[in-house]
Every structure is written in structure tokens, then in C-alpha cells.
FIKOLSE-125114 format. One record per residue (C-alpha): x, y, z; residue in one letter. Coordinates in steps of 0.25 Angstrom, whole numbers, plus 5000, padded with zeros to 4 digits. Example, Ala and Ser with C-alpha at 12.3 -4.5 7.8 and 13.67 -1.06 7.14 Angstrom:
2
504949825031A;505549965029S;
***
This chain:
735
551053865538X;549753845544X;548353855534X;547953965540X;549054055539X;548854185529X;549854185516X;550354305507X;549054345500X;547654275500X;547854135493X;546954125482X;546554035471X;546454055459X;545953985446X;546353955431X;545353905421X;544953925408X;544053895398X;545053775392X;546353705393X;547653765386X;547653925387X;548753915396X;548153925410X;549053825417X;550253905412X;549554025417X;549453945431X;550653905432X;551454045430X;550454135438X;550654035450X;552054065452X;551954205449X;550954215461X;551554125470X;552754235468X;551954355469X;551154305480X;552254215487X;551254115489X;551153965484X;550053945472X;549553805470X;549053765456X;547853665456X;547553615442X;546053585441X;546353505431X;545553365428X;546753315417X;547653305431X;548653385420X;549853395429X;550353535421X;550653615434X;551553505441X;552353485426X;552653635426X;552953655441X;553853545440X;552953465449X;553053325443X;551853255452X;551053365460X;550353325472X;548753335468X;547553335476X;547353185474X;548553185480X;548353275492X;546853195496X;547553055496X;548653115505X;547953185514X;546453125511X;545253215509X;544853215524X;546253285528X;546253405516X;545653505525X;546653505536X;547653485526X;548353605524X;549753585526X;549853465522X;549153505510X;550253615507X;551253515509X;550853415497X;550653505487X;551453525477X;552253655474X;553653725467X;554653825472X;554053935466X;552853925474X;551753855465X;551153695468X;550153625461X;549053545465X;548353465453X;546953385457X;547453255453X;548753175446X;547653105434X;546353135430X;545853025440X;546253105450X;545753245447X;544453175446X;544353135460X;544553285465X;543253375467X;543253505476X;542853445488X;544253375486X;545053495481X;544553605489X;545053585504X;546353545497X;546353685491X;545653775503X;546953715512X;547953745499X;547453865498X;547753925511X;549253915507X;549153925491X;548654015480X;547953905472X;548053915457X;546653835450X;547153775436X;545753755431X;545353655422X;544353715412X;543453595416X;542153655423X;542253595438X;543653635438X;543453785433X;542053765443X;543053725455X;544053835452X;543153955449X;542453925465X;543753925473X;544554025464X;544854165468X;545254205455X;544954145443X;545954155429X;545254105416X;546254075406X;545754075392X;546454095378X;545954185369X;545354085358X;543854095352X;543653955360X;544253975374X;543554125374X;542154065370X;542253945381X;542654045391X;541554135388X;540654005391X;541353975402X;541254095410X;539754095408X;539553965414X;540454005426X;539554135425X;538354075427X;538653985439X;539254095444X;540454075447X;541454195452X;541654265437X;542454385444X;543454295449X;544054275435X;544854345427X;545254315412X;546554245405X;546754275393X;547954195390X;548854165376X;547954285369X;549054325360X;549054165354X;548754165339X;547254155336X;546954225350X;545654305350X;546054455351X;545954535365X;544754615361X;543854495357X;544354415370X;543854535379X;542654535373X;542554365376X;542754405390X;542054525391X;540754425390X;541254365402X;541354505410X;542654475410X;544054545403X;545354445404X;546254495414X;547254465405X;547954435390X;549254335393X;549854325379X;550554205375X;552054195377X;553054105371X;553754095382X;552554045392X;552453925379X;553753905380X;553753885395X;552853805395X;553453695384X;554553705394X;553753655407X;553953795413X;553353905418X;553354055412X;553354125424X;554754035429X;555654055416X;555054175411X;554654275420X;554854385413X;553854355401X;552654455397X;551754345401X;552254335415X;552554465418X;551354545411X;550254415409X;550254365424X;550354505431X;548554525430X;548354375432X;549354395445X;548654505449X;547254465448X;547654345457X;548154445468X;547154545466X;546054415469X;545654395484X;545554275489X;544054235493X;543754145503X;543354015501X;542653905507X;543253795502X;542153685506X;541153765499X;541753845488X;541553745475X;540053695471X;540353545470X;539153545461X;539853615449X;540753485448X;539653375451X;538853435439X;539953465431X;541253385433X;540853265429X;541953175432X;542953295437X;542853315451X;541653245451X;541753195466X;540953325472X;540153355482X;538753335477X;537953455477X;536953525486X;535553435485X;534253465484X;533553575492X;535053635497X;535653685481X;535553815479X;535053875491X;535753985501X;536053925514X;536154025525X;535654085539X;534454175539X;535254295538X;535954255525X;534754205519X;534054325520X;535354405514X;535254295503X;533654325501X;533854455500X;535054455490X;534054385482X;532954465482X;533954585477X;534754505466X;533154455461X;532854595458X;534054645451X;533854505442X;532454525438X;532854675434X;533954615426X;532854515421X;532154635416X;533154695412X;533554595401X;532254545398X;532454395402X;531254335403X;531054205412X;530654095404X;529853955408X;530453885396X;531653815401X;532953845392X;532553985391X;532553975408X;533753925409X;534454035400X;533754135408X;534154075423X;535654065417X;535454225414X;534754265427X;535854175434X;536854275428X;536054405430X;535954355445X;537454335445X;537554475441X;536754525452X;537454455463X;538854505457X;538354655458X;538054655472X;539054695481X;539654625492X;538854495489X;539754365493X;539154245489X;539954125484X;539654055471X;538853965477X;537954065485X;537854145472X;537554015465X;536353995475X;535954125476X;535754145459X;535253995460X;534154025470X;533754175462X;533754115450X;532654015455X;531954135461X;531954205449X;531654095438X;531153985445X;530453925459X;531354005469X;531853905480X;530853805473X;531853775462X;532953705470X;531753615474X;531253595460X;532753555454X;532753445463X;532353335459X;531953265471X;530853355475X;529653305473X;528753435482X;529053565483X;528153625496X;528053775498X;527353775510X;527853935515X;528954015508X;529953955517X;529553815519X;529753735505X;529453585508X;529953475497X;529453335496X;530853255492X;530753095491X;529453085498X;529853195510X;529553325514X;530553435517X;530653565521X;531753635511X;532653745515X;532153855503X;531153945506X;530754075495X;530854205501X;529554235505X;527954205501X;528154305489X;529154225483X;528254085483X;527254165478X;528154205466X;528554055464X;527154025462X;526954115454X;527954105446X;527453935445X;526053975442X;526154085432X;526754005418X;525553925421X;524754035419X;524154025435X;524154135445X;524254135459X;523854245469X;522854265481X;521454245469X;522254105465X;522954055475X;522953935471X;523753865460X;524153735453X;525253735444X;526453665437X;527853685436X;528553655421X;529253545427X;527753485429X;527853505446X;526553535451X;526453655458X;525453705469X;525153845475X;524653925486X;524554065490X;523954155501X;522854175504X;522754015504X;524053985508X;524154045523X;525754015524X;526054075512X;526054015498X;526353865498X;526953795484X;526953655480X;527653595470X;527353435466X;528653395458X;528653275447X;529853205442X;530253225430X;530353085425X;528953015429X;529252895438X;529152765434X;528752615439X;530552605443X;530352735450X;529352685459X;529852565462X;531152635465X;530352725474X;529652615480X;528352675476X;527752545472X;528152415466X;528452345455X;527152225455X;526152345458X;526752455449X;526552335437X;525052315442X;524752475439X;525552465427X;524752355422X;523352425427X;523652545418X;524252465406X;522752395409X;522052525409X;521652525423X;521052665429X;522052685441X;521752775453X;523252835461X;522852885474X;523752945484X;524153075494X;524853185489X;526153165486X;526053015486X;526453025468X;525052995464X;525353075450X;526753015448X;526352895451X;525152895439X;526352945430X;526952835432X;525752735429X;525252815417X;526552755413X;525852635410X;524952685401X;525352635386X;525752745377X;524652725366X;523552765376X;523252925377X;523352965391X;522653105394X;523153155410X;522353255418X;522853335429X;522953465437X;524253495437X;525053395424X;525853305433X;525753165425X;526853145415X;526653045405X;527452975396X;526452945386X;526553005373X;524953005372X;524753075385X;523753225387X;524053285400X;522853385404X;522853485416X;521953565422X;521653705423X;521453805434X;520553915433X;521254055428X;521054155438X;519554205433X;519254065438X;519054005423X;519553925415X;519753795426X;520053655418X;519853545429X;520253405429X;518753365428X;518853435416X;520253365409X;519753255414X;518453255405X;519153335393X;520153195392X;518953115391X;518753185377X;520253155373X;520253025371X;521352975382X;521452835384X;521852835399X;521552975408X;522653015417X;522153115430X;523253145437X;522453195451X;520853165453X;520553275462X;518953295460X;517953275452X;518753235441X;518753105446X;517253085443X;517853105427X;519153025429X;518252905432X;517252915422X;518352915413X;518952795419X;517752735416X;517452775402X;518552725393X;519752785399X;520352655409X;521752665413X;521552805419X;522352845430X;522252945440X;522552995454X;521853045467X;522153085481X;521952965491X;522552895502X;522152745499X;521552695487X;520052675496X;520252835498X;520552865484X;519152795479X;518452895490X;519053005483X;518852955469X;517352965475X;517253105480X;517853165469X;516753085460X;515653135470X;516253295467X;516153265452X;514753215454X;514053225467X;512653155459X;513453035458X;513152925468X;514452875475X;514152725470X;514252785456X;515452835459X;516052715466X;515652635454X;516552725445X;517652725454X;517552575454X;517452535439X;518252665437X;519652655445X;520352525444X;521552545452X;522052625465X;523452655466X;523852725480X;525052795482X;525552835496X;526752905501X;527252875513X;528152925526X;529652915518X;529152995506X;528852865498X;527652855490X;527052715489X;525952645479X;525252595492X;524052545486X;523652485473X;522052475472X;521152395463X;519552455462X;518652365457X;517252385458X;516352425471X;515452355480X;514352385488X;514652535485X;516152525488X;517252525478X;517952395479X;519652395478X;520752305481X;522152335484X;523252255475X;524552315480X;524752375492X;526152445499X;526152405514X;527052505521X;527852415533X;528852515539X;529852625540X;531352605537X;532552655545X;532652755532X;531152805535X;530852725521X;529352665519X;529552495520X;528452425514X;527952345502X;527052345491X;526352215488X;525052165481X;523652135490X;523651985482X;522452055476X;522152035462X;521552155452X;519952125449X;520652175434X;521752075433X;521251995423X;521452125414X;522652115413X;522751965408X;521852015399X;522452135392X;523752025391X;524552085404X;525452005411X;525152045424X;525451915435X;524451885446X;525751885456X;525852045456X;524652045465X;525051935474X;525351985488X;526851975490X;526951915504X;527951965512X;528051915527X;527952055535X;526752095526X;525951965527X;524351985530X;524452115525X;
***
């Protein structure tokens, strides 16, 4: 018969689970497939998801050694399933009355081996010619696999305080990743056993659940008895109550259920068994990655359907919002009990709109994507759970750049329009008691995961408000992190460690972008844990692991225009705290003036960081913001400040791969004839492209010697003469 060819009825499949092993669900099975395989002439295959590899189905069928599907791949290999189907029918093993089996595997070993993207073309080929019949394990990626491809779902559960109350958790996990509820109907099975929890109190377990049972099955004797005996019910005894009046609704519900159609390739999210199975089916697809999770992909038309179905279901969540009083939180627990409820309320919403087909994963998107609009960053949050974004650019509302390993990239969200950026701002700004609007449209801020956030609105921003967002790890990198990211090397990294363990003031200069901050993160490092460390910044960036560490940050001005605290300002206030070293993270203006007087006043082993392209340009700047604090000072004063002030120059560069690079390490020692004088000891010599687009280079010393290296000798440091010798290397000679 060929694949194609229509049957007696729609095949369906239909799944078995319960909350755990031992309420007589394999039995259950095993009857009702003959029954339908009568009523509906029709052959019933049983699968057993089942990770034990327990070969109960064959033993009661009289099938001593059932072909599995281990068996099945290594006859016909994975490659030839698809196209497979007749063959497939042929191998499988089945009885005269019309029931086969099909068990994953003959030992656990096997079972193991066997994921979805195994099973499932062998079951969309079987399925053309079979009912299928899921014997669910109660082990979650078996009960996760059966309840995607399932039709109609059976929960079998005794009526015992411990199976009800595990159920009960159960359904509510499966509730909330919204998986198809309505497909399910209740099993109550042995509920006249002794010690059973009477109907009434069981009604009411399920009632919880939205849910009445279907039906009571008592226990029989007999069905015991059958059983011991290594038979079925339904074959010696058809006449018992339990067969003729316990299978009839069970039966019925199975015909009364339409089969839907499935695509097979797509049906199971292979991400529910990678996080969950944990050595059962564990050989799964990996799931979507980055920027593509969670996101509707579709044509224009079905996009703005999806938009629109949106803006609808919002409403009618934020009325339910009211309605019940929840009130969104920024402390994290309580959030996440909240999202876990709005999830739910969304879920609702979607289930009373008529006509509305969307698979579990398109639902799964679709509360995925809402709930972010409702609670969080809107399209932004994808972004901001990945790890490997380091920039978030929202240059127009549907242009949203990233900057991931050093590169830019246009990403494929976009929010729905100007108002709803506007609203995500907003919505960042507002627990820091800022405003934005057309009298402030202007604003720094910070996220609670300590990313530095910028905004701009009209009238300022002519294309529409624009939001950047500078991302921080969460661990601060360190000297092995640097190394592995080629940022610098080992000789030059020890040379700054010893200059900050010397208490030398060190200047890092760089672009934008270039890591100037998390690179002064990791120098501070260096700084002995007895010392107290007192940081200055805009936006609180630095994160110290020193336990004698004061972060200060400055204040914009509220919006009478009062009440402005400037880095100028922390940075005299420290002075009066007593810090040992002074730590500011961005010299922008006339600060700078202050930073250096401080340098020179007590406070050495300062560090900080400005905007420059080399180290000479850095020194310019250090200039001009001096001259803005102070127009009256003569600009040799100045340079004489610098000079006995600022010890060393650390430059940061990135470069055309995305890689950021120490490029020049700077000593400043004194000035002559009005000039300040410095003297480069390591350098990064960029000496090509690779085939892969990676930067080829080398990091090497000048063979210059630091003015201060007696210094070192004398506070008892071991640094060796041979870490500023030049390393010669043939192709970088006379450089």
C-alpha cells in the first residue's frame, strides 16, 4: 500500500503519562490498543518512551525480542528513514490482533542514544499506516516529547495524597510553558483500592487544574489476576465491568479527537531536552542562538497580523493587571513571580480568541516577546540575555545595531514604532528618578545589571529617538582573559602590574569602544587590599574587588536645573576622604585639572582614563581640559604638572577584526624646552591580515628602559632587566 493512501479514520496519536510509575498505565495501554485496533480496523503501534529500555509490551504481546528503533537506524541508517516507509512497515513488529510494538532501544545504552531528530521521521512515515499509542515515561523530556506530537493526551494517576499533589505540580509546569492543556483528559485509575481519596476530594484536586477526570476505572480482580498470568483483560475476559463500562469514554474520546496536522521536522522544541534531559536524549539539536530565539519569523503581511495581535492581547493583559492588582516590581524574585503570572494571564487571553492557530512554539514566541514588552526592554531583551553582546545600538525604531566580538551588525528586531522606544526609555530612566521628554531630552543612565545606557529624543534626535546601551561582563576580566583575547602580553601586563603595585599614576587612553574602562578594572586588580580605593565616575562602571573600595557618581541636574553634582566636584570631595589611591574612571573636563593636583599631592598610584588616539594626543588633551579648569594658568605650568604628575601611558586601540589591542605602553618623564618628554617601552606592530580576517602582529618591548627602574629594586621587586629588551624577530628587525 503506498504512503499516501487514505485508511479508515484519521490516524492519530495519542499519548500516556502520568505523574509516576505503577498506577497501571501500561495495562491500560495494552487493552485499549486492541479495543481500537477492533473498532477502528486499523493497526495501533505502541512506542514506549521509556529510558529503563523495560520490554513489558513485547512480554505481554508474546513478542519475545521486538525490533526497536536502534534497530530500524542501523538497518536502514538515518539517511534513508525518510523514504522509508514501506520498509519501515515491514520491520516492525506486530500480533494477529492487529497491535505492534516499537520500544526506543533493547538496553538503557540504547534508549540513550535516541533524540527527536532520530525518532520523528521514523514516526511521521509509521504514522501514515498506524494509530500510534505513546507509553510516556514520567521523566520530563519524555512527557515533553509526547505532549508536542500528541493529539490526545491521557493522564493516568491513582487517587493517592502523593500522586494528586505531584500531578497538581505537574500540570502547572506544563501550564506555564504552555503546552496544549485541552488536549488532556484525566484517568482516574484503581480509585476504589483501599486508602484511595474519595471522588469528591479528588474532583476538587482537579478542578485546580481546570480540569474534571474523564473517568473512575475501579480496580478488578480480575485485570490483577490477568496480569500475574502474562495476559491481557480485554483477550480472556471481555465481558468484565472494567472492559465494557471503564474503556467505553476513554474509546470515545479517542474518536471523538481530530487528528491535527503536524509537521514532523518542526513540531518538538529540541531545547526542552538539551536543558533538561541531561543524559536522556541528550544528542539534540542545539537550540536557536542568539539574536533568532524568540522572535516571529514571517513575511510583511503576517508580521503586521502578529503586531497587531499584540497590541490587542497587551490591552486586555494590563486590564487584568488592574484588575488583580499586580504591581510590576524591580526587585528580582518578586519579578520573576510576577512574569510566571502575567505568562499565564497572557495564555488566557490568547485561549479566548477565536479562530487563533498558532503552534506551541509560536504561542511560546509570542508570550515570550509580550511579556518583554510588558515587563521588560521590548525586543531589547533577547539582546540583553546574550551574553555575547557587548553594544546594543538603537539607531531608528527598526534599525537595532549590536556590536558582538568586536563587529557591528544590523539585528533583525525592530520595536513597533518611535512611541514604543520612547517607552523603553522611559521605562529605563524612571526607577533612577530621571525624566525624559522634549524640556530633557537628554539622559544618562544605568541599567540594574550596571550597563550604561544613553538616550536621545526629538527635538535632538531628527530620525527618531536613538538608544545606546554599553554592556559590562559580569565577571571582570582578568590578566588570563587578556591573553586569551590577545589584548596584550604576558612580559607587558607584568610591567603595569608592577607600576601599580609601585604606586605609579597611569593614564589609559583610547577610542570609543577600545575597553578603556574594563581594562582600568582589570589594573585596579593590582592594587593591595589594605589600600582604600575611592572611584569617581558618571555612570558607575568600575567594579572592584577590594573590600576597602567607595564608588562615587555624579549627579545630573533635576529638572528645575539644580541640584547638579559634577565629577569636578567628587573629584574634590575624595580628597577630603582619606583614599589612598583615586580612581576616575572618564577625565572628560576640567576635572582633569584636580585629578592631577591630586596625583601630585599624596595620592600616587592613581589611575585614570581619557579619550585619545596615541599617547602624544592624550597629553594634548590632558592640556586643554587643564586650560578649561583654569584659563590663568600658563601652559608651561601645566606641562609641568603633567610631567611630574603622569607616570605612565597605557593606549588601547581596536582594530579592523573587532580585536582591541594594548598598542602602546608610555613612559612620561619630565619636560624639556617646554615639551613634555616620553619614551615608549612596549609597542604592538600590526603586520598583516590573516585568510580568516584576523589581525597578525606582535607585542614586543622598545629595548627602552623606565627612568623609575631603580624603584623597583628599591621597594624589594624582582622585576628582571630582560622584560624590556627588544625581542628580535627576523621580519620585525629595524623597527
Amino acid at each position: 500500500m503506498d504512503d499516501t493512501q487514505t485508511l479508515a479514520g484519521t490516524p492519530r496519536v495519542v499519548a500516556f503519562t502520568g505523574p509516576k510509575e505503577g498506577v497501571g498505565k501500561t495495562t491500560l495501554v495494552l487493552n485499549l490498543a486492541i479495543a481500537w485496533a477492533e473498532q477502528q480496523k486499523r493497526p495501533v503501534l505502541i512506542v514506549p518512551l521509556d529510558p529503563l529500555a523495560r520490554q513489558e509490551h513485547g512480554f505481554y504481546l508474546g513478542i519475545k525480542k521486538p525490533v526497536s528503533v536502534t534497530d530500524l537506524v542501523r538497518a536502514l541508517g538515518s539517511g534513508a528513514i525518510a523514504i522509508a516507509g514501506g520498509l519501515l512497515r515491514g520491520k516492525v513488529s506486530m500480533t494477529q490482533v492487529g497491535v505492534g510494538v516499537l520500544p526506543l532501544g533493547n538496553t538503557r545504552q540504547e534508549v540513550s542514544l535516541i533524540s527527536p531528530k532520530v525518532l520523528l521521521p521514523i514516526l511521521s512515515r509509521l504514522h501514515q499506516t498506524f494509530d500510534i499509542f505513546l507509553d510516556v515515561d514520567s521523566s520530563f523530556p519524555m512527557e515533553s516529547f509526547a505532549f508536542d506530537v500528541a493529539d490526545k493526551i491521557f493522564w493516568v494517576s491513582n487517587c493517592t495524597r502523593s500522586h494528586l499533589t505531584t500531578a497538581i505540580s505537574m500540570f502547572t509546569d506544563f501550564k506555564e510553558m504552555h503546552f496544549p492543556i485541552d488536549r488532556l483528559d484525566i484517568i482516574c485509575n484503581q480509585y476504589n483500592l483501599p486508602g484511595a481519596i474519595n471522588h469528591e476530594e479528588v474532583n476538587q484536586f482537579f478542578i485546580k487544574l481546570g480540569r474534571e477526570p474523564l473517568v473512575y476505572l475501579t480496580w478488578e480482580e480480575s485485570v490483577f489476576e490477568s496480569s500475574n498470568k502474562r495476559e491481557i483483560e480485554i483477550l480472556v475476559n471481555r465481558s468484565s465491568l472494567w472492559v465494557q463500562e471503564g474503556l467505553k469514554p476513554i474509546l470515545k474520546a479517542i474518536e471523538d479527537t481530530a487528528s491535527a496536522d503536524k509537521n514532523w521536522t518542526t513540531t518538538v522544541r529540541d531545547s526542552d531536552f538539551v536543558s533538561s534531559a541531561k543524559g536522556i536524549w541528550e544528542a539534540t539539536a542545539p537550540a536557536a542562538a542568539g539574536g533568532k530565539a524568540g522572535h516571529f519569523d514571517a513575511n510583511e503581511g503576517e508580521l503586521s497580523y502578529w503586531d497587531d495581535l499584540k497590541q490587542q492581547v497587551h490591552k486586555d493583559v494590563i486590564k487584568t493587571l488592574e484588575v488583580e492588582r499586580i504591581v510590576i516590581s524591580e526587585e528580582g524574585s518578586q519579578n520573576e513571580q510576577t512574569r510566571k503570572r502575567v505568562s499565564v494571564i497572557i495564555d488566557e487571553v490568547l485561549r479566548k480568541k477565536a479562530n487563533l492557530q498558532l503552534s506551541r512554539d509560536q504561542k511560546i514566541r509570542f508570550i515570550d516577546e509580550l511579556l518583554d514588552e510588558i515587563l521588560g526592554l521590548g525586543p531589547l531583551e533577547a539582546l540583553m540575555r546574550d551574553a555575547s553582546v557587548t553594544e546594543i545600538m538603537v539607531n531608528a525604531y527598526d534599525k537595532i545595531f549590536i556590536e558582538q566580538k568586536g563587529k557591528l551588525t544590523l539585528t533583525r528586531y525592530k520595536f513597533r514604532n518611535n512611541d514604543q522606544v520612547v517607552q523603553v526609555i522611559k521605562r529605563i530612566v524612571a526607577p533612577l528618578g530621571r525624566r525624559i521628554d522634549e524640556s530633557i531630552p537628554l539622559v544618562d543612565a544605568r541599567l540594574k545589571d550596571g550597563s550604561r545606557v544613553n538616550a536621545i529624543i526629538a527635538p535632538l534626535a531628527v530620525s527618531g529617538p536613538s538608544l545606546t546601551i554599553r554592556r559590562f561582563s559580569q565577571k571582570p576580566f582578568g590578566p588570563e582573559d587578556y591573553y586569551r583575547f590577545g589584548t596584550i602580553d604576558r612580559p607587558t601586563m607584568f610591567f603595569l602590574e608592577s607600576c601599580v603595585k609601585l604606586r605609579k599614576n597611569i593614564i589609559i587612553c583610547g577610542g570609543t569602544g577600545t575597553g578603556k574602562t574594563t581594562f582600568l578594572n582589570a589594573l585596579s586588580s593590582y592594587i593591595p587590599q589594605d589600600e582604600r580605593i575611592v572611584t569617581v565616575e558618571d555612570t558607575a562602571e568600575l567594579r572592584l574587588q577590594q573590600e576597602h573600595w567607595v564608588s562615587l557618581e555624579s549627579r545630573p541636574p533635576n529638572v528645575e536645573g539644580k541640584g547638579e553634582i559634577t565629577i569636578k566636584d567628587l573629584v574634590k570631595n575624595c580628597l577630603r576622604m582619606r583614599p589612598d589611591r583615586i580612581v576616575v574612571g572618564e577625565c572628560r573636563g576640567s576635572e582633569a585639572l584636580d585629578m592631577l593636583q591630586a596625583m601630585n599631592t599624596g595620592h600616587e598610584g592613581s589611575l585614570a582614563t581619557i579619550h585619545a588616539n596615541t599617547p602624544r594626543d592624550g597629553l594634548t588633551r590632558l592640556e586643554a581640559m587643564c586650560m578649561m579648569a583654569s584659563a590663568d594658568l600658563p601652559i608651561w605650568a601645566i606641562r609641568e604638572m603633567i610631567s611630574s604628575a603622569v607616570n605612565m601611558i597605557v593606549q588601547l586601540s581596536r582594530f579592523s577584526d573587532g580585536s582591541r589591542k594594548v598598542t602602546y605602553v608610555t613612559e612620561i618623564h619630565g619636560q624639556k624646552d617646554g615639551a613634555i618628554q616620553s619614551t615608549d617601552l612596549f609597542r604592538y606592530i600590526q603586520t598583516g591580515v590573516n585568510k580568516e580576517g584576523k589581525v597578525d602582529g606582535i607585542f614586543n618591548s622598545t629595548g627602552e628602559m623606565p627612568k623609575f627602574y631603580r624603584e623597583f629594586r628599591a621597594k624589594g621587586m624582582d622585576v628582571p632587566e630582560s622584560t624590556f629588551k627588544k625581542r628580535e624577530v627576523q621580519e620585525y628587525k629595524g623597527i
